[in-house]
PDB file with SEQRES, HELIX, SHEET and CRYST1 records, atoms N, CA, C and O in Angstrom:
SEQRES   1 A   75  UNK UNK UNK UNK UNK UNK UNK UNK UNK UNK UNK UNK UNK          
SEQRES   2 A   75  UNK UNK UNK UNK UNK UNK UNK UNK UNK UNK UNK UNK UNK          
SEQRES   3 A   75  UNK UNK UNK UNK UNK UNK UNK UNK UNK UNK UNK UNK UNK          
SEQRES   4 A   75  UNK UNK UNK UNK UNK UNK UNK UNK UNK UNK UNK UNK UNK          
SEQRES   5 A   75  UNK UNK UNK UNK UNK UNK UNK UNK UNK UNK UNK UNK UNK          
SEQRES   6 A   75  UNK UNK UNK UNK UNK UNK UNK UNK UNK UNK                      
HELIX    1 AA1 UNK A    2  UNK A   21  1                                  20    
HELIX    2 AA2 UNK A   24  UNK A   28  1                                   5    
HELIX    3 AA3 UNK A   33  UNK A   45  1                                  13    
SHEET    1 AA1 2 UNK A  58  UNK A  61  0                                        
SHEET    2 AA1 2 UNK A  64  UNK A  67 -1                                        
CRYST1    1.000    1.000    1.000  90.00  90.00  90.00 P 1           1          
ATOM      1  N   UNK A   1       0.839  -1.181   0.000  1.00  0.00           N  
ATOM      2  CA  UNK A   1       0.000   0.000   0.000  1.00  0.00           C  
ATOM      3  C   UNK A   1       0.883   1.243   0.000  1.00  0.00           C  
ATOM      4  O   UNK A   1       2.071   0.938   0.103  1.00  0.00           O  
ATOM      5  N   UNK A   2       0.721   2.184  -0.061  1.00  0.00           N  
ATOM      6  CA  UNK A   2       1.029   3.888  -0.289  1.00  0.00           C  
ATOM      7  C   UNK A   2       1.822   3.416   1.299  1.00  0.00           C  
ATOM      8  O   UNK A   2       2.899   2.903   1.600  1.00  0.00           O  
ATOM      9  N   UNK A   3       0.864   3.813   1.900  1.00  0.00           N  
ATOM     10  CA  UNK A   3       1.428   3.689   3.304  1.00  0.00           C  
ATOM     11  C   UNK A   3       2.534   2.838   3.720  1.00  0.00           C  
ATOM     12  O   UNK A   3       3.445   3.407   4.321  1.00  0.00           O  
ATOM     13  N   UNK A   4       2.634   1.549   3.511  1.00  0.00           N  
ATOM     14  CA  UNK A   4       3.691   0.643   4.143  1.00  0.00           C  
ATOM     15  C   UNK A   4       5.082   1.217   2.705  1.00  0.00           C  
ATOM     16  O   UNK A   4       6.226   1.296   3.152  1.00  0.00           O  
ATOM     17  N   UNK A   5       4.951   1.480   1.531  1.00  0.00           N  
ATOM     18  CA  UNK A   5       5.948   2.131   1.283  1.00  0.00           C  
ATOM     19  C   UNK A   5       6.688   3.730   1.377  1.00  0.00           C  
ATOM     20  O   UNK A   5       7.853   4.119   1.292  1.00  0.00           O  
ATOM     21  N   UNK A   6       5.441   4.374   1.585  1.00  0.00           N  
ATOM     22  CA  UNK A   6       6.159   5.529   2.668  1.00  0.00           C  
ATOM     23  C   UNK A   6       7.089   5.418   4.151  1.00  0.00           C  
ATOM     24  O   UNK A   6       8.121   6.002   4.482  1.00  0.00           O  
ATOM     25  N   UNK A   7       6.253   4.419   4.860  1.00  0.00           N  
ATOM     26  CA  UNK A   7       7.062   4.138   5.993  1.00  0.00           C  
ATOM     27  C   UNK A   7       8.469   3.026   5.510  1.00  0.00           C  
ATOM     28  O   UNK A   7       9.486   3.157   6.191  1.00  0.00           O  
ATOM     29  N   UNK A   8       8.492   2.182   4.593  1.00  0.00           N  
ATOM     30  CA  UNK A   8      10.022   1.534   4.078  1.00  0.00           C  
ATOM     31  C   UNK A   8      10.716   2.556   3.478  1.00  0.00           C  
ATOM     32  O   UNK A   8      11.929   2.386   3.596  1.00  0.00           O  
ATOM     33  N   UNK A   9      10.364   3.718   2.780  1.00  0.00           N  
ATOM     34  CA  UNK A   9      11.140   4.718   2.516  1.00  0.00           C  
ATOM     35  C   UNK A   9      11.853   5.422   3.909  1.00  0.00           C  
ATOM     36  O   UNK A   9      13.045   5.557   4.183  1.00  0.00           O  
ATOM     37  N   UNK A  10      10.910   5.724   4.497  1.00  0.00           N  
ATOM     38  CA  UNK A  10      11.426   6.450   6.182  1.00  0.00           C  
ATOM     39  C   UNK A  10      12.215   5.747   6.816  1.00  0.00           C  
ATOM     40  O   UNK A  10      13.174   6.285   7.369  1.00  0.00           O  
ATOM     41  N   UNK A  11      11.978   4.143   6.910  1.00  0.00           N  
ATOM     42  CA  UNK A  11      12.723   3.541   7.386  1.00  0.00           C  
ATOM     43  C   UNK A  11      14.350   2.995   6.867  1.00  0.00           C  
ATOM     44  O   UNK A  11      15.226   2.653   7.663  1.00  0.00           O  
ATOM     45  N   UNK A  12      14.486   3.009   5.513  1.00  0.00           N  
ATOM     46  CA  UNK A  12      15.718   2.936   4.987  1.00  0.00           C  
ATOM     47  C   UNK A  12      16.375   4.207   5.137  1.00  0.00           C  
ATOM     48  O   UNK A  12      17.590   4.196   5.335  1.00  0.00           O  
ATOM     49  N   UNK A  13      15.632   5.522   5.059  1.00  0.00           N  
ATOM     50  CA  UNK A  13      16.865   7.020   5.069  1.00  0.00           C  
ATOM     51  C   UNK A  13      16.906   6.321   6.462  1.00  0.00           C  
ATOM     52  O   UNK A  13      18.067   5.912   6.445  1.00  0.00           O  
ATOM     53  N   UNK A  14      16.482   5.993   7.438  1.00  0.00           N  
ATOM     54  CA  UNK A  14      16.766   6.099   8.967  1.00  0.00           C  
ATOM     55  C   UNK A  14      18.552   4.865   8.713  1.00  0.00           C  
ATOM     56  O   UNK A  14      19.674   5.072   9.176  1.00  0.00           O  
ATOM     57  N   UNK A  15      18.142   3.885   7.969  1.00  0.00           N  
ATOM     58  CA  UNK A  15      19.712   3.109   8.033  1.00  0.00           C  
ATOM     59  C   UNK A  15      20.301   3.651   7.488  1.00  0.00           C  
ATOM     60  O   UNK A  15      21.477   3.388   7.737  1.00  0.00           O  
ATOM     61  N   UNK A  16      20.146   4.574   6.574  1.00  0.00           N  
ATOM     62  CA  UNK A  16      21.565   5.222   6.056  1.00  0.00           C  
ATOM     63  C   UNK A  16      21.964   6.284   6.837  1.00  0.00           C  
ATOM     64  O   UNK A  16      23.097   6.713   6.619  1.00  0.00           O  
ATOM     65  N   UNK A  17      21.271   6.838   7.738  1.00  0.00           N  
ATOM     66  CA  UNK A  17      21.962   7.749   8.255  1.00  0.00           C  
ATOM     67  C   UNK A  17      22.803   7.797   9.076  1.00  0.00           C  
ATOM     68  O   UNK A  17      23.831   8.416   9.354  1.00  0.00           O  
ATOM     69  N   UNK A  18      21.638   6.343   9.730  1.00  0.00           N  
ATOM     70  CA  UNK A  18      22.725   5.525  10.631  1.00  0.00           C  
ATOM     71  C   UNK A  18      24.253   5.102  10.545  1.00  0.00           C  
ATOM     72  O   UNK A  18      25.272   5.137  11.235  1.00  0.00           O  
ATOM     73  N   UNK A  19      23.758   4.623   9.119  1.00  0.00           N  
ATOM     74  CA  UNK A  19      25.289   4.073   8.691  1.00  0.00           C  
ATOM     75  C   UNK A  19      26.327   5.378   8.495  1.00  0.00           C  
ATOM     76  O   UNK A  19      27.429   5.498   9.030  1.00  0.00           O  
ATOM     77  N   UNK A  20      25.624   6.398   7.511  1.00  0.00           N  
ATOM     78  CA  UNK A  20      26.375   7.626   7.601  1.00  0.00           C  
ATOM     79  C   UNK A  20      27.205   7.927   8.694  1.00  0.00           C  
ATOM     80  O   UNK A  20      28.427   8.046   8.604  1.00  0.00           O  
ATOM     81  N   UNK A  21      26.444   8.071   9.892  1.00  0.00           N  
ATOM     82  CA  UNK A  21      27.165   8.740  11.028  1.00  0.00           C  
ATOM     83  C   UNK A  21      28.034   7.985  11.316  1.00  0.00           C  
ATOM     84  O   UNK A  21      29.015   8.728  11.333  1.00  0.00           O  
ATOM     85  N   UNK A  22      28.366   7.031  11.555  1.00  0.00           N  
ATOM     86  CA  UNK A  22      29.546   6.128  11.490  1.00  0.00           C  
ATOM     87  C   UNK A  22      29.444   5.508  13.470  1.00  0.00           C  
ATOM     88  O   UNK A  22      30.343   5.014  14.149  1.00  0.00           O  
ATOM     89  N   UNK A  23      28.109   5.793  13.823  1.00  0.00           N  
ATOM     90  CA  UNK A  23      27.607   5.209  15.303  1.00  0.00           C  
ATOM     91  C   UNK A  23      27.393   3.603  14.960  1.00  0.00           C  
ATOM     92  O   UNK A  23      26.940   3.418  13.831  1.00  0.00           O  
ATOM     93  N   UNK A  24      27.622   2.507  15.678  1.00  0.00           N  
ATOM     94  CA  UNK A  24      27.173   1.447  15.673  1.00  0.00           C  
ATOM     95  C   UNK A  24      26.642   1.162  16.431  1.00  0.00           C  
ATOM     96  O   UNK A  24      26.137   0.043  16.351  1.00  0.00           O  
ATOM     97  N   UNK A  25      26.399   2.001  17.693  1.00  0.00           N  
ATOM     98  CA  UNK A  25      24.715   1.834  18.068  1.00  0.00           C  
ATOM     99  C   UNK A  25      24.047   1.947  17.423  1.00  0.00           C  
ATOM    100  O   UNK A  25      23.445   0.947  17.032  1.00  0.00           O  
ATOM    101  N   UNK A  26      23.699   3.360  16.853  1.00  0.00           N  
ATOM    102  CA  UNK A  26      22.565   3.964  15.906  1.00  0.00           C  
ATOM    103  C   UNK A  26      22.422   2.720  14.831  1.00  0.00           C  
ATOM    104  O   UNK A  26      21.283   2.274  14.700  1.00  0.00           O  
ATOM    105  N   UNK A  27      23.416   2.155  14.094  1.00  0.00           N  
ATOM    106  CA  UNK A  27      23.415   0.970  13.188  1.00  0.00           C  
ATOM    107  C   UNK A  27      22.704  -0.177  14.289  1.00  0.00           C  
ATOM    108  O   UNK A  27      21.839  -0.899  13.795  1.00  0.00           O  
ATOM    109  N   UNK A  28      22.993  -0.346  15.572  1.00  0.00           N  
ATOM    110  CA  UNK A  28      22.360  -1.789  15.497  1.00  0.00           C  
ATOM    111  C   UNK A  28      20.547  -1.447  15.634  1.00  0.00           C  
ATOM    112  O   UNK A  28      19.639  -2.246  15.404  1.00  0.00           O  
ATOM    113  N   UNK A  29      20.467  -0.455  15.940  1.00  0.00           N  
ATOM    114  CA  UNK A  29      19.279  -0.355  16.204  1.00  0.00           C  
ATOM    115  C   UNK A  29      17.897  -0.063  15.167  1.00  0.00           C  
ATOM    116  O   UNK A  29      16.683   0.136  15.215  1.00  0.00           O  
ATOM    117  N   UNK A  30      18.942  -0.186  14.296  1.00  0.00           N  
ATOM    118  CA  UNK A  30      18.101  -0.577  12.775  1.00  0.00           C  
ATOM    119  C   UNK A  30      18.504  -1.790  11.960  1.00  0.00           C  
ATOM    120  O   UNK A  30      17.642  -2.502  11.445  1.00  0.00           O  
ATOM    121  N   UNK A  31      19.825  -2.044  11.831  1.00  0.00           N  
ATOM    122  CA  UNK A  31      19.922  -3.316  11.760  1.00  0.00           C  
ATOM    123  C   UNK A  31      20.250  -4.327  12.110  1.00  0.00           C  
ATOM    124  O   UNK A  31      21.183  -4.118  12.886  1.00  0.00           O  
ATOM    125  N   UNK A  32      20.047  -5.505  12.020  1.00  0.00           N  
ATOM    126  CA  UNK A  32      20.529  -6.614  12.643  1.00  0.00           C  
ATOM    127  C   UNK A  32      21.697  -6.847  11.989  1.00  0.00           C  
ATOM    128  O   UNK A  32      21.617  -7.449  10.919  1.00  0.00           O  
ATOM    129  N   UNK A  33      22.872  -6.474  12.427  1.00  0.00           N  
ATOM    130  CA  UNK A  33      24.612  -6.805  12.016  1.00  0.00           C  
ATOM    131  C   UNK A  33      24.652  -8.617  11.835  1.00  0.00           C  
ATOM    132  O   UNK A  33      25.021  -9.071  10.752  1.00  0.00           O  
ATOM    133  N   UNK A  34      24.340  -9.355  12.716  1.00  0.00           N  
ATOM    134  CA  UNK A  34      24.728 -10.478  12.811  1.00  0.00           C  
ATOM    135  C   UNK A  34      24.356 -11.093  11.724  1.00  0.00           C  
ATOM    136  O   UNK A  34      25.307 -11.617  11.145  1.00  0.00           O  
ATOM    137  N   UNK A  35      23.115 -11.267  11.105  1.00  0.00           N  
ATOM    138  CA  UNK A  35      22.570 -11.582  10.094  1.00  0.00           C  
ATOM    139  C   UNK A  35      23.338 -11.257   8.750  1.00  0.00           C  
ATOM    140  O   UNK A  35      23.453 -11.972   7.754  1.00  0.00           O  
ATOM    141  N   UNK A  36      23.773 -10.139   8.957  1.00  0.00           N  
ATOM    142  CA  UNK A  36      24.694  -9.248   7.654  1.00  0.00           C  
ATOM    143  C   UNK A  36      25.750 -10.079   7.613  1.00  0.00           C  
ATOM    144  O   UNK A  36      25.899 -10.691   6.556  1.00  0.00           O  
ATOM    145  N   UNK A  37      26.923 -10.365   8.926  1.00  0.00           N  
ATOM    146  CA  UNK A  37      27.642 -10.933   9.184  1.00  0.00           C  
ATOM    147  C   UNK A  37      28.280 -12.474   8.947  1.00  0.00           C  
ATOM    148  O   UNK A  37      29.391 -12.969   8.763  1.00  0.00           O  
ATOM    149  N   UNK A  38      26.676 -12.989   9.084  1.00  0.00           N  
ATOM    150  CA  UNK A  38      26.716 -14.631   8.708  1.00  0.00           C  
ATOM    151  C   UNK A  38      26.569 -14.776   7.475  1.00  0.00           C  
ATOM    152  O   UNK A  38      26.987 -15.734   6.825  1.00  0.00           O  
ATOM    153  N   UNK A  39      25.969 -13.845   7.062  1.00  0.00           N  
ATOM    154  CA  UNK A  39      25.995 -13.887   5.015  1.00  0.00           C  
ATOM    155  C   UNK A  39      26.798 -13.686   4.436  1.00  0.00           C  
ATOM    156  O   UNK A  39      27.090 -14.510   3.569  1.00  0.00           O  
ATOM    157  N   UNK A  40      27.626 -12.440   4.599  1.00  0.00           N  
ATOM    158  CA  UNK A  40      28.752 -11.855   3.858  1.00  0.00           C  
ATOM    159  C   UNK A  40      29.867 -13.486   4.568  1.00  0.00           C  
ATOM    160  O   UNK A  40      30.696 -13.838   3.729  1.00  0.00           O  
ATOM    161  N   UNK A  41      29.882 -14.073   5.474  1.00  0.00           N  
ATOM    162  CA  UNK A  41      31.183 -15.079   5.735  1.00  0.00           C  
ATOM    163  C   UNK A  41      30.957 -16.206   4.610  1.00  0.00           C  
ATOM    164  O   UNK A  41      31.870 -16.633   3.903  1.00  0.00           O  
ATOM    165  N   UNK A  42      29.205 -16.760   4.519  1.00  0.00           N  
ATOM    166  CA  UNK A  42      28.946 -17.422   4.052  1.00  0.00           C  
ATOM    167  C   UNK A  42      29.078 -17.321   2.172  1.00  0.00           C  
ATOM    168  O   UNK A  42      29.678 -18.124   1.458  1.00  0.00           O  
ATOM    169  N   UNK A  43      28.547 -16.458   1.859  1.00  0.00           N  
ATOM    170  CA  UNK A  43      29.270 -15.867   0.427  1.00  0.00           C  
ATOM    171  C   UNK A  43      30.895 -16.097  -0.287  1.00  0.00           C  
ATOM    172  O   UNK A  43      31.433 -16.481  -1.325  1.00  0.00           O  
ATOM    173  N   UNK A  44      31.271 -15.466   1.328  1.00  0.00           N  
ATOM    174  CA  UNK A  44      32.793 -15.528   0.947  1.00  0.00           C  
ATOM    175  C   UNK A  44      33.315 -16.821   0.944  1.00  0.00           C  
ATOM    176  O   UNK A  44      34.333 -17.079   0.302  1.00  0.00           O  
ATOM    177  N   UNK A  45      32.699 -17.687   1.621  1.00  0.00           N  
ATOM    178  CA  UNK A  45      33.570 -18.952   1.893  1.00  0.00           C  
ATOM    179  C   UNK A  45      33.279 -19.665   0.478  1.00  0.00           C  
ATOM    180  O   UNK A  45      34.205 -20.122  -0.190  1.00  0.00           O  
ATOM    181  N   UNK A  46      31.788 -19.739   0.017  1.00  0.00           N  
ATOM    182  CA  UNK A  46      31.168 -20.381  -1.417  1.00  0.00           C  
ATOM    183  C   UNK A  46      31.659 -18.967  -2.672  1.00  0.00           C  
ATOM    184  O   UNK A  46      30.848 -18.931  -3.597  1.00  0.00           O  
ATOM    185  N   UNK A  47      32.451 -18.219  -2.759  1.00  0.00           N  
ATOM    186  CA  UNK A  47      32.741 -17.531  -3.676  1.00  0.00           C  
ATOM    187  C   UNK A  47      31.408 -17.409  -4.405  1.00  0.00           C  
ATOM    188  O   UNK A  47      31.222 -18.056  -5.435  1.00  0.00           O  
ATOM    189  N   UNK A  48      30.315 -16.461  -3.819  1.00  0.00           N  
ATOM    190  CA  UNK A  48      29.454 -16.706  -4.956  1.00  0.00           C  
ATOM    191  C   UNK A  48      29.447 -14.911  -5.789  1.00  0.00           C  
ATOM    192  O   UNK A  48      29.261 -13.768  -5.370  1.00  0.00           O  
ATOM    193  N   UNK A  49      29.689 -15.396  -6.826  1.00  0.00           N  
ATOM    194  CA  UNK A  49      29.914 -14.150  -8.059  1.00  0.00           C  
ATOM    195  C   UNK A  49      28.835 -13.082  -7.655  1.00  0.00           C  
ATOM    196  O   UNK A  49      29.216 -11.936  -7.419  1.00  0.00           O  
ATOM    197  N   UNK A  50      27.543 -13.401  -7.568  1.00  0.00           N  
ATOM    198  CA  UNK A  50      26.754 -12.052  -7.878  1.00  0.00           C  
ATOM    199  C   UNK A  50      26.042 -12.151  -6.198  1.00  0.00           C  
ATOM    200  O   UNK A  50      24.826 -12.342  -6.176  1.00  0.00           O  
ATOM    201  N   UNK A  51      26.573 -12.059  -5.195  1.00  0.00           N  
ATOM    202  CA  UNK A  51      26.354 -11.796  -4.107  1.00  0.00           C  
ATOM    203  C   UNK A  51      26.212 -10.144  -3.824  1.00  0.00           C  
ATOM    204  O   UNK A  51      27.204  -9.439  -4.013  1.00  0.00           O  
ATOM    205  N   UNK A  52      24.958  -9.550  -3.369  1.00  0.00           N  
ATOM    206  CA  UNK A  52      24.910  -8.244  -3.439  1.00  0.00           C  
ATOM    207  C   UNK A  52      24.239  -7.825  -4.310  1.00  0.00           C  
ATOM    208  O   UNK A  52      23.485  -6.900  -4.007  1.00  0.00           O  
ATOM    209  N   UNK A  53      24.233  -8.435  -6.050  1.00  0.00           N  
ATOM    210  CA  UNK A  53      23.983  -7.842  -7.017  1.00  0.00           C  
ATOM    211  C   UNK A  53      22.524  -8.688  -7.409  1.00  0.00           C  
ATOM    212  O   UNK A  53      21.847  -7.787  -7.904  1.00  0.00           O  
ATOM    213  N   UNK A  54      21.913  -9.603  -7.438  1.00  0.00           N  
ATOM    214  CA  UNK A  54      21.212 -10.705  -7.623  1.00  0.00           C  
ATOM    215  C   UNK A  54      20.719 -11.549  -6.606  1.00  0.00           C  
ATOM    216  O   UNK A  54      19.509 -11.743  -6.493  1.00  0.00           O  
ATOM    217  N   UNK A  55      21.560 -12.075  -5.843  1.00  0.00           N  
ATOM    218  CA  UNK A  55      20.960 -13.251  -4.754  1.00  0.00           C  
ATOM    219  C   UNK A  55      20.997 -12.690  -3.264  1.00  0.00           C  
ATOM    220  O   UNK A  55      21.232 -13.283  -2.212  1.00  0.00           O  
ATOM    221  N   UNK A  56      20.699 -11.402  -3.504  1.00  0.00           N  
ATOM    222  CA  UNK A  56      21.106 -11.290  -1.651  1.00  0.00           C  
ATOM    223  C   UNK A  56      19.360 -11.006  -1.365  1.00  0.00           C  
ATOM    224  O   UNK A  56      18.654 -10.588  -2.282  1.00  0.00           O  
ATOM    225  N   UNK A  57      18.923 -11.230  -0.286  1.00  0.00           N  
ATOM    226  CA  UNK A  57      17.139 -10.882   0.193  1.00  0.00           C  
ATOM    227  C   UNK A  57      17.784 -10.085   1.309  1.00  0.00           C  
ATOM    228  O   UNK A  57      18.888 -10.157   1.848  1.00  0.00           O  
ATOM    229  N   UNK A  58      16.633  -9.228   1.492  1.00  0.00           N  
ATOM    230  CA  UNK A  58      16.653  -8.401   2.686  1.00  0.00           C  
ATOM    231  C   UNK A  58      14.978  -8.898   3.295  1.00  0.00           C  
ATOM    232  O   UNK A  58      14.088  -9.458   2.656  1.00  0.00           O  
ATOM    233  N   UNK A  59      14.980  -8.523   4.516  1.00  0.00           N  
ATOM    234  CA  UNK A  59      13.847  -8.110   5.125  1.00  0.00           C  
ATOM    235  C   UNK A  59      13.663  -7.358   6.112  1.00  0.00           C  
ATOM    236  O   UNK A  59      14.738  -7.200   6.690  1.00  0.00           O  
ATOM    237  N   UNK A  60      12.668  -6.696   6.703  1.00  0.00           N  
ATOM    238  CA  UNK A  60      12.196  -6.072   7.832  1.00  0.00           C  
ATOM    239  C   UNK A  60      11.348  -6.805   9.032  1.00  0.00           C  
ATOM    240  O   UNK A  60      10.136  -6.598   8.965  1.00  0.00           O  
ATOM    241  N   UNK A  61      11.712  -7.476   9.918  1.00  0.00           N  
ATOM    242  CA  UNK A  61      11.452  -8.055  11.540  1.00  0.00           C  
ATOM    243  C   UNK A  61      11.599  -7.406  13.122  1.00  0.00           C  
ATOM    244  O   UNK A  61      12.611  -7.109  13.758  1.00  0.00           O  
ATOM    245  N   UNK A  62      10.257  -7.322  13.449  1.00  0.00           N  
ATOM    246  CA  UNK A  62      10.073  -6.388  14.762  1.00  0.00           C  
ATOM    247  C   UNK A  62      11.393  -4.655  14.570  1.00  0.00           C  
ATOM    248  O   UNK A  62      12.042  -4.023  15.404  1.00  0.00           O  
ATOM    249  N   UNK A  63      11.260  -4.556  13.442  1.00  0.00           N  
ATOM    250  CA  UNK A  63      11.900  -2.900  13.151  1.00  0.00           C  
ATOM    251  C   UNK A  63      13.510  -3.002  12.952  1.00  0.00           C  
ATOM    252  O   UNK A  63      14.150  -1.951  12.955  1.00  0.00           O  
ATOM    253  N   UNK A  64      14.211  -4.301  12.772  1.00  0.00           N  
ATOM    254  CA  UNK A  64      15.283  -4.121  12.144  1.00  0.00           C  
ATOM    255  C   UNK A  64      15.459  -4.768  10.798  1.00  0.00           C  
ATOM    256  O   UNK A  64      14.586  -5.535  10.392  1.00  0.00           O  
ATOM    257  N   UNK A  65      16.676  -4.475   9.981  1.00  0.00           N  
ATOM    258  CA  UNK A  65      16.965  -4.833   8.752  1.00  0.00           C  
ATOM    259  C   UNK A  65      17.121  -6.142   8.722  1.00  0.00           C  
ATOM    260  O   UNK A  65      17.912  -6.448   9.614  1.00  0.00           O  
ATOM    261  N   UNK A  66      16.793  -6.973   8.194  1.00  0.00           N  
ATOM    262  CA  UNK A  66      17.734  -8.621   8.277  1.00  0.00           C  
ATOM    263  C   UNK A  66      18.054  -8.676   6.811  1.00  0.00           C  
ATOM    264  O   UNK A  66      17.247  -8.146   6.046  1.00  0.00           O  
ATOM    265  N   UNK A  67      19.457  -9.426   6.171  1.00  0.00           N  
ATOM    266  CA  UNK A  67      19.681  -9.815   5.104  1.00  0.00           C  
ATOM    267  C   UNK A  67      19.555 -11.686   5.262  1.00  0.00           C  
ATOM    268  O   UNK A  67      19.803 -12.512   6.140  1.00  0.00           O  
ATOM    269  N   UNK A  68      18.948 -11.704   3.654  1.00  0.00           N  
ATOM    270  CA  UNK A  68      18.586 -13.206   3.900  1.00  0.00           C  
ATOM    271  C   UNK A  68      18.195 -13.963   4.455  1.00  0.00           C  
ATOM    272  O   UNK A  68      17.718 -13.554   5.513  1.00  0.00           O  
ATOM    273  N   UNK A  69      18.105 -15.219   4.273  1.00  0.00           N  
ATOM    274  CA  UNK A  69      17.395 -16.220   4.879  1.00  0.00           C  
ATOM    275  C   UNK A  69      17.802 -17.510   5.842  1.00  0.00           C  
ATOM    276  O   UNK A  69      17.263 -18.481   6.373  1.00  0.00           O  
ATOM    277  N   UNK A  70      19.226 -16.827   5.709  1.00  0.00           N  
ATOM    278  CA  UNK A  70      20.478 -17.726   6.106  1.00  0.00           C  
ATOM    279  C   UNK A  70      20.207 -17.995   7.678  1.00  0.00           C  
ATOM    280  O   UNK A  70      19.715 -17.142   8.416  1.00  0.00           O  
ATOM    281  N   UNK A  71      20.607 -19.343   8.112  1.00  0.00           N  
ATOM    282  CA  UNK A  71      20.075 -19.379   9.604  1.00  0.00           C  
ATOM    283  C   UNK A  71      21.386 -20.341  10.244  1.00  0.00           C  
ATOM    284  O   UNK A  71      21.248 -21.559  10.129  1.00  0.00           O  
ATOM    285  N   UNK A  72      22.164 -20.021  10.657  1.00  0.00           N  
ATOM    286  CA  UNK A  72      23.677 -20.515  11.037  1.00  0.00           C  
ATOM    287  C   UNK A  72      23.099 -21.087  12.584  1.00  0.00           C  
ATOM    288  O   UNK A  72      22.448 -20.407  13.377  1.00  0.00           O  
ATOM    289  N   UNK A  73      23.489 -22.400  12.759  1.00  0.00           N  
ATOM    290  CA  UNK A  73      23.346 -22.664  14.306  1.00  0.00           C  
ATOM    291  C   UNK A  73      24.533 -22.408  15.193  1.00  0.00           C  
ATOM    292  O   UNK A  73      25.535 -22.529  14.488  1.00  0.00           O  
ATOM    293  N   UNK A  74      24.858 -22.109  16.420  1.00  0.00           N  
ATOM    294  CA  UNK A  74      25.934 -21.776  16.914  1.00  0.00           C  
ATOM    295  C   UNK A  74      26.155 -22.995  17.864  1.00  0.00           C  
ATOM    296  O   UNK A  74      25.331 -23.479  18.640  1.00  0.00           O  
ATOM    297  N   UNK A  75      27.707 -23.470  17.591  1.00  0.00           N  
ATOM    298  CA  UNK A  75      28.168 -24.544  17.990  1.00  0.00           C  
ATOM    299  C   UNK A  75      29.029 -24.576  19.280  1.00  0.00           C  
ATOM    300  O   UNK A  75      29.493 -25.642  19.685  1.00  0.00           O  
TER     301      UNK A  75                                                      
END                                                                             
């Protein structure tokens, strides 16, 4: 609707500004780093060519960013 993409517009200037300012509070509190974190390792380890450009998903959960779908168990 109009509405839920006005507010994903509001809500992405809010991560870039975040990111702008160069705070990583202000960053976690829009996005979820870890998620970013386990993807970009996972990419790198499978060399995959169009990572970023083609196969990456994002989403929005209880008000932060998540990338992908990737779900790493911790050992």
């Amino acid at each position: 609707t109009e509405d839920q993409l006005k507010w994903l517009k509001y809500f992405i200037s809010n991560v870039e500004l975040a990111l702008l300012g160069g705070d990583y509070e202000a960053v976690k509190q829009y996005v979820d780093v870890e998620s970013f974190a386990q993807n970009y390792a996972v990419q790198e380890l499978f060399k995959n060519v169009d990572y970023v450009q083609s196969s990456t998903r994002y989403h929005v959960k209880d008000g932060k960013l998540y990338e992908g779908h990737l779900v790493l168990s911790r050992i």
